[in-house]
C-alpha positions, 0 to 999 in steps of 0.5 A: 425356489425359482420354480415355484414362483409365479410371475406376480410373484417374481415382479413383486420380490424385485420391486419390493426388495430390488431397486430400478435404476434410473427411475422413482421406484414407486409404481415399478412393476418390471416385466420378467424376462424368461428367455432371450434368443437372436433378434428376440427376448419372451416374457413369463406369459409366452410373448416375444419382443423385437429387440430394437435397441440390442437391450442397452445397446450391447447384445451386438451377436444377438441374444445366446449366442452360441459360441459365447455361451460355449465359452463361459460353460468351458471356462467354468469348468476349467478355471472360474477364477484366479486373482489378478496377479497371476496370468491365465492362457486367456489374458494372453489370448484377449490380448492378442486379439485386441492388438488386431482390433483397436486402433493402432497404438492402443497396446497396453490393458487394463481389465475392469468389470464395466464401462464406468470402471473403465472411464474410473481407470482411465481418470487415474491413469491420466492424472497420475501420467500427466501429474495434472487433474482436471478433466474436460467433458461435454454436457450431453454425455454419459460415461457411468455411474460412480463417482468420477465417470458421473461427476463427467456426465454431462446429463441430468444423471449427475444432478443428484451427486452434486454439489457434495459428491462431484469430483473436483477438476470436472468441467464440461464443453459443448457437445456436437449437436449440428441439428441444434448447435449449443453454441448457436453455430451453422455447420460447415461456416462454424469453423468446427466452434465447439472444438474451438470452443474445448481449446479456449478453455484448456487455455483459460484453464490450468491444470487440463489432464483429458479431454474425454468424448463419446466418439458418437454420443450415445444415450444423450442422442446419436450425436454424430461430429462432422469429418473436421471435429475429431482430427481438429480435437486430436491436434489441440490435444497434442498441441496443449499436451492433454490426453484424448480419451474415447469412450467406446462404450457404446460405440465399440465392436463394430456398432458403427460399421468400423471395429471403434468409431475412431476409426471413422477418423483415422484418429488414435486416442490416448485411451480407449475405454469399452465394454458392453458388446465386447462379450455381447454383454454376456458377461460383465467386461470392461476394458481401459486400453492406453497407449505404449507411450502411457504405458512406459510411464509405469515402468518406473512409476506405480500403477496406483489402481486394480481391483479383485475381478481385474483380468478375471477369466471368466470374462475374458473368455466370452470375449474372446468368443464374441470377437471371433463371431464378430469376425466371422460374420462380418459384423462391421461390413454387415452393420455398414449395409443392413444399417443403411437401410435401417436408416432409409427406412427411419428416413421415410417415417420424417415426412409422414410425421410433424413430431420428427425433428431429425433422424440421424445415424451411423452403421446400426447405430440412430437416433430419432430426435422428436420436437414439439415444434420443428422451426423451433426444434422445441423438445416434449420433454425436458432434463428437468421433467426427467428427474421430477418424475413427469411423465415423458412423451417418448415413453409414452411411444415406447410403451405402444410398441411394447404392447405391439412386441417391439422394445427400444430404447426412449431418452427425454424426447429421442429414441436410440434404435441400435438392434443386434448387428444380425437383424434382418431387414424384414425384422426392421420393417416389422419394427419400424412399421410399429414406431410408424404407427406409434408416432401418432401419439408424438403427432397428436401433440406437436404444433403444427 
C-alpha cells in the first residue's frame, strides 16, 4: 500500500489520523522523510538536509549505521522477542559492557523502552529504597512524558497535567543558569547558591526521596554547572540521606566528550537513567541503572516494577552495536575535538549578531541562547507563548535553514545544535554558514 501513496498523500493520512506531539494540530503538515544516511536525512521530492541536531539529539553514529542496523537484522532472525523473566545471551553481554562504561558504581539494570520510563523506574526505586516519597526537580528541566517523569519537568511541558494529574511529592529547585542566574546570583562570588538553595529546602522539607538533575540541561538550553555544582550537590545529598539521580538522557553516550556527563565531575549518582543514543535511537531503549548498594535492598524486599518489553532482545542487540562503534571511533575523544571547533565557530556568529545573548557548550553538545535585548537578557519569546500557539521567533529561524537544507533543533528563544558525533568540520561550516545568514531574521528584531 505504501507504495502507491503519494507524498500529499503520505502528509495528509498522518496529519489527519496521527497526532504531533508537542504542538496545536491545526495546520500540521509534517514532512516525509524517505531515507537517512550519516550526517543527512532526504525528503519525498530528493532533498537532503544537514542534520544539525542528531534529530532529537540521539543519532550519535549518524544515520544507518551499518553495524547497528546489522545487529537488529541478526537478532530478528534469531530471536525477536521472549518475556523478561527469561534470560538471552545479549542481556548478559549488554551487561557486561555497560560495566565497562557508566560510571563506576553503577551495576545493577533495569531495562525499560524510553527515557521517560527509565526517570518512571528510578522514582519507584527511590521511594520504595528510601521509604520516603518526595522528589526535588528543578524549573528548566525536562525528564518525559508520563506521568511522574512530567509531573518533574520543570518546563511549560507540564503546564497541561496540572493541577489534577501531577503526582504529589514533586517540587522544584532553581536551575544552573550562570548567564541568567534564577536567583540573581554572579558566578564564582555565588558560593554555588542554587546548590545551597536545594539543601534549604531538603531541610524545610520532610520526606525528600531524590533529587534529580540533567547533568547538562538539555532542551531547556545547554545549561552547563560550574566545576563546584555537582560534587557540592553529591555531599548534600549524602549528607541528608537523599538520592542523586542523573538523568543521562541526553547527555549520555559520549555527547559531552565523556562516555556520561558526570564524569565530568568525577561524581557517581545513586541512579543513572539514559536512553536515546544507546542504540543511536535505532531502536526504543532505556536503561535505569542504580547502584550495588540500592540493589541489595531487593534482595529481601520486592521489586514492585517491570513491564512486557522489559529487557526485550530486540533492543538490546543494537546497543551492544552502538557501543562498540562507539568505542571504535573513538566517539568521546572525537566529540572533545570536532566539538571544539564546533563551539569556535558558533562563537565567532556573537559578535556579528545583536540577537545572540550567550553561546555555550560542551563536546558536541551547544546551545545558542537569542535575546531581544542583551543588557537585559530579555528573551523573544516566552513559555507562555509557547503553549498559546504564538508563533515563536526561533522557529522562524529554524524554518530558513530548512529551506536552505539544515534542520536543528529550535526551543522558546535557543537553539540546541548537537549533530551526530561523525560530523566533519567542513559539514559544520556548511551549516553554521546558514544559521549565520538566518540570524538576520532574530537581527531585525533585537533592540539595539
Amino acid at each position: 500500500m505504501t507504495d502507491t501513496l503519494t507524498s500529499p498523500q503520505v502528509r495528509e493520512l498522518t496529519s489527519k489520523y496521527t497526532y504531533g506531539t508537542w504542538r496545536r494540530q491545526k495546520g500540521w503538515a509534517p514532512l516525509q522523510i524517505v531515507d537517512a544516511e550519516d550526517c543527512h536525512f532526504v525528503d519525498s521530492e530528493g532533498k537532503r538536509y544537514l542534520d544539525f541536531s542528531a534529530q532529537l539529539m540521539c543519532v550519535m553514529l549518524g544515520h544507518k549505521n551499518r553495524a547497528v542496523v546489522q545487529a537488529i537484522a541478526d537478532q530478528a532472525k534469531s530471536l525477536p522477542f521472549i518475556g523478561p523473566g527469561f534470560t538471552t545471551s545479549v542481556r548478559a553481554e549488554l551487561a557486561e559492557l555497560l560495566l565497562e562504561v557508566l560510571p563506576k558504581g553503577l551495576d545493577k539494570f533495569f531495562f525499560t523502552t524510553s527515557g521517560t520510563e527509565a526517570n518512571e523506574a528510578a522514582f519507584k526505586i527511590a521511594r520504595m529504597v528510601t521509604g520516603k516519597t518526595k522528589i526535588i526537580s528543578r524549573y528548566r528541566s525536562y525528564h518525559g512524558s508520563t506521568m511522574g517523569s512530567i509531573a518533574a519537568t520543570g518546563d511549560p511541558r507540564r503546564w497541561a497535567m496540572e493541577p489534577t494529574g501531577k503526582i504529589p511529592g514533586v517540587i522544584f529547585a532553581p536551575e544552573v543558569n550562570c548567564y541568567k542566574c534564577p536567583i540573581g546570583h554572579t558566578y564564582p562570588g555565588c558560593n554555588i547558591a542554587c546548590a545551597e538553595y536545594i539543601e534549604h529546602m531538603i531541610e524545610n522539607e520532610s520526606d525528600v526521596a531524590a533529587v534529580i538533575v540533567e547533568p547538562v540541561v538539555g532542551t531547556n538550553g545547554v545549561l552547563i554547572p560550574p566545576k563546584e555544582y555537582m560534587p557540592r550537590l553529591r555531599r548534600i545529598c549524602d549528607e541528608h540521606q537523599v538520592l542523586l539521580i542523573a538523568d543521562e538522557v541526553m547527555t549520555g553516550w559520549c555527547r559531552t566528550g565523556k562516555w556520561f556527563a558526570m564524569d565530568h565531575w568525577n561524581v557517581v549518582p545513586d541512579i543513572l537513567t539514559t536512553a536515546k543514543g544507546i542504540t543511536n535511537a535505532a531502536v526504543p531503549l532505556g536503561l535505569c541503572a542504580t547502584t550495588g548498594k540500592i540493589a541489595s535492598y531487593f534482595d529481601d524486599h520486592f521489586f514492585s516494577h517491570g513491564h512486557t518489553y522489559e529487557a526485550h532482545p530486540l533492543t538490546l542487540a543494537p546497543a551492544i552495536a552502538a557501543i562498540g562503534e562507539m568505542k571504535r571511533m573513538k566517539l568521546a575523544d572525537r566529540a572533545t575535538e570536532v566539538g571544539a571547533y564546533l563551539g569556535q565557530k558558533l562563537g565567532e556568529l556573537k559578535p556579528k549578531h545583536r540577537s545572540i545573548g550567550e553561546v555555550r557548550g560542551i563536546g558536541m553538545f551547544w546551545g545558542v541562547e537569542l535575546v531581544k535585548n542583551r543588557t537585559t537578557k530579555s528573551p523573544f519569546n516566552t513559555f507562555s507563548d509557547k503553549v498559546s500557539g504564538k508563533p515563536l521567533l526561533v522557529d522562524r529561524v529554524a524554518a530558513r535553514m530548512m529551506s536552505q537544507g539544515v534542520y536543528v533543533q529550535s526551543w522558546m528563544s535557543h537553539f540546541v545544535i548537537a549533530p551526530p558525533l561523525i560530523i566533519t568540520k567542513s559539514d559544520i561550516d556548511h551549516g553554521v554558514a546558514v544559521f549565520d545568514e538566518a540570524l538576520s531574521i532574530a537581527d531585525q528584531e533585537a533592540e539595539s
